[in-house]
C-alpha positions as CSV (number, residue, x, y, z in Angstrom):
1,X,92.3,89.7,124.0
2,X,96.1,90.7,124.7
3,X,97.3,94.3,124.7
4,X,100.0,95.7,122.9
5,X,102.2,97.5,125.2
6,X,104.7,99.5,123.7
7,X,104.4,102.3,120.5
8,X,107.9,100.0,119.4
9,X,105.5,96.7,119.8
10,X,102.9,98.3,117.5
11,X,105.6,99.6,115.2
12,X,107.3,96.0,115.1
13,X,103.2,94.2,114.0
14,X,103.2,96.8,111.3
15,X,105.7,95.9,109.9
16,X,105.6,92.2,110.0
17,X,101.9,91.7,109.1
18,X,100.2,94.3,106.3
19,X,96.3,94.7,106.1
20,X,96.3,95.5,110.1
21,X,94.0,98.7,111.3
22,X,92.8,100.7,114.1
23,X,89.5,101.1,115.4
24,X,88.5,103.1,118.2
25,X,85.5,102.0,119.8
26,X,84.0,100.2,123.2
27,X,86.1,96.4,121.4
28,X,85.3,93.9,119.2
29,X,82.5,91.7,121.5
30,X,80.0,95.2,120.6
31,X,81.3,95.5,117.4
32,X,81.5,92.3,115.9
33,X,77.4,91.6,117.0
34,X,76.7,93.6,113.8
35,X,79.4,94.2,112.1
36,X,78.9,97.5,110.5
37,X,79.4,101.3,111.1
38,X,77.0,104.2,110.8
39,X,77.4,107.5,109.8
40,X,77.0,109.5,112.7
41,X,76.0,113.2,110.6
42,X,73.2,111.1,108.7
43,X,72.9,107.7,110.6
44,X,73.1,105.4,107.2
45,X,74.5,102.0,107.7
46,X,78.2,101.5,106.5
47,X,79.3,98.0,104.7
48,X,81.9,97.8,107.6
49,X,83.5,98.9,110.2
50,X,85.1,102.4,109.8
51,X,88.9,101.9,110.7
52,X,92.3,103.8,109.9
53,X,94.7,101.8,108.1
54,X,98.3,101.1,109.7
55,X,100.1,100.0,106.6
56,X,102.9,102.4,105.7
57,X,102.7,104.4,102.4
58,X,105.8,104.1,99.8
59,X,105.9,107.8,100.0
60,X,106.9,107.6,104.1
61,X,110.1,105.8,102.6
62,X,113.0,105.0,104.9
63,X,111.3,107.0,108.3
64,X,110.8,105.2,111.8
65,X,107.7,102.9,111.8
66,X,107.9,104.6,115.5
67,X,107.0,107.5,114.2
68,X,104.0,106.1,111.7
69,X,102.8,104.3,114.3
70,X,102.5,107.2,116.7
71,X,100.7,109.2,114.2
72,X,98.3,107.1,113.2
73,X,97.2,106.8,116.8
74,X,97.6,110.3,117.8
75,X,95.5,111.4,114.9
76,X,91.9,109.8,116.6
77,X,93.2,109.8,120.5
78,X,90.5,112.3,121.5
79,X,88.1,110.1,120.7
80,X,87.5,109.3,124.5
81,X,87.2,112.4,125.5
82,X,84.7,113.6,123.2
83,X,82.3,110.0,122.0
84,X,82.8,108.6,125.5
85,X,85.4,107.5,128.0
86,X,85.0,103.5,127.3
87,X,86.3,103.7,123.6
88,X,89.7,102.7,123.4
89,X,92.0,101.8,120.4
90,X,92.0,98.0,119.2
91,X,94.0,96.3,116.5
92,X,92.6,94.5,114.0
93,X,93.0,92.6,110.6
94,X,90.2,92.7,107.8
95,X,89.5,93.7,104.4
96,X,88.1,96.7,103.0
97,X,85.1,96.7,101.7
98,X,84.3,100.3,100.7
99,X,85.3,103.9,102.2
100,X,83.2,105.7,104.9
101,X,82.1,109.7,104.8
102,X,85.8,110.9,105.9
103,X,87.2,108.6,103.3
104,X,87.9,105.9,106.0
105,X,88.1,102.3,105.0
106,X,85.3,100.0,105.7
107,X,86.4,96.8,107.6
108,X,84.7,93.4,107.1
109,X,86.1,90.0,107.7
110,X,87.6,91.1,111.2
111,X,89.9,89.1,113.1
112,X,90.3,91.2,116.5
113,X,94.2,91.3,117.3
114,X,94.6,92.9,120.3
115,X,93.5,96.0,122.6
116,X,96.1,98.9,122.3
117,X,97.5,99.9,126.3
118,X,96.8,103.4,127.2
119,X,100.6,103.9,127.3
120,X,100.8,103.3,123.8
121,X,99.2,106.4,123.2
122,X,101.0,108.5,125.8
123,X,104.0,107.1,124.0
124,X,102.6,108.4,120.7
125,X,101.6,111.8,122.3
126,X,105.4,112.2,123.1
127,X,106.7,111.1,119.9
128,X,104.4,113.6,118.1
129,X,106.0,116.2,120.2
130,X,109.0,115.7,119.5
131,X,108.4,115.8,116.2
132,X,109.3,119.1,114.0
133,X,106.1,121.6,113.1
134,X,102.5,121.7,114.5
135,X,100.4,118.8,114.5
136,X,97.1,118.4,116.4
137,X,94.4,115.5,116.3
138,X,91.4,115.2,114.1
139,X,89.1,116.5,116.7
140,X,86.0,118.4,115.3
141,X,85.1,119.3,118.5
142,X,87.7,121.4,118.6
143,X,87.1,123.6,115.2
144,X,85.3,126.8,114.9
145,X,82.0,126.4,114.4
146,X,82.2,129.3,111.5
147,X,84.7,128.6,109.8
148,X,86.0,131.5,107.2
C-alpha cells in the first residue's frame, strides 16, 4: 500500500476525493479479515470499522485544509503509545454504516488507500503548535481518574 508523505499530500486527497477516513490500527490485511470493530469498555461487536472522518465541515469555511488535516490526525496520535506501538494511521474510503460509543463513524465497504508516514504526524504535531490556544489529543490515559 503507498504512504502519503506530506500533511500538504493528505490536505490535497481531502480535498479532491470526499467520504475519505482515518483509522488507526495494525492496517487493513488485520482489519479487513473481519471487518468490524468492538467496543473495547463492553466488547460488543460494531457494524464497522470505527474511523474519524476527514471531510471538512461547512462551518471550517475558507481555513487551510493543512490545518484540518493536522487536527484530525493529532487528535488520535497517542494511540501508539497507549494500544500498542504497531498501530499506525491508514487512509481509507468507505461508507458509514452506523456510529460507534464515542460517536465515531462505522466504516464498511473499505477500499484501503494508503498508510499515513510517520512524518505526517510530526508535521501535524507542529502545525497544532503553532496554532493559537491549547489543544491536546484525545488520550484517556491521560485524564484524572476522578474527575470533579
Amino acid at each position: 500500500m503507498p504512504a502519503i508523505g506530506s500533511l500538504d499530500e493528505l490536505a490535497d486527497l481531502i480535498a479532491r476525493r470526499p467520504g475519505l477516513y482515518v483509522r488507526w490500527s495494525m492496517g487493513p490485511e488485520i482489519d479487513l479479515r473481519a471487518p468490524g470493530s468492538r467496543d473495547e469498555l463492553t466488547g460488543i461487536p460494531l457494524p464497522g470499522l470505527s474511523a474519524n472522518p476527514l471531510d471538512v465541515e461547512p462551518w471550517w469555511g475558507e481555513r487551510p485544509l493543512r490545518v484540518w488535516a493536522a487536527r484530525r490526525l493529532y487528535d488520535y496520535a497517542h494511540l501508539p503509545r497507549v494500544k500498542d506501538p504497531r498501530v499506525r494511521p491508514w487512509l481509507l474510503h468507505g461508507k458509514v454504516n452506523g456510529r460507534g460509543p464515542d460517536n465515531e463513524p462505522l466504516v464498511t465497504d473499505v477500499r484501503p488507500i494508503g498508510w499515513i508516514d510517520p512524518a505526517v504526524i510530526e508535521e501535524s504535531t507542529e502545525e497544532i503548535s503553532r496554532q493559537h490556544g491549547g489543544w491536546g489529543p484525545l488520550d484517556r490515559s491521560r485524564r484524572d481518574a476522578n474527575p470533579a
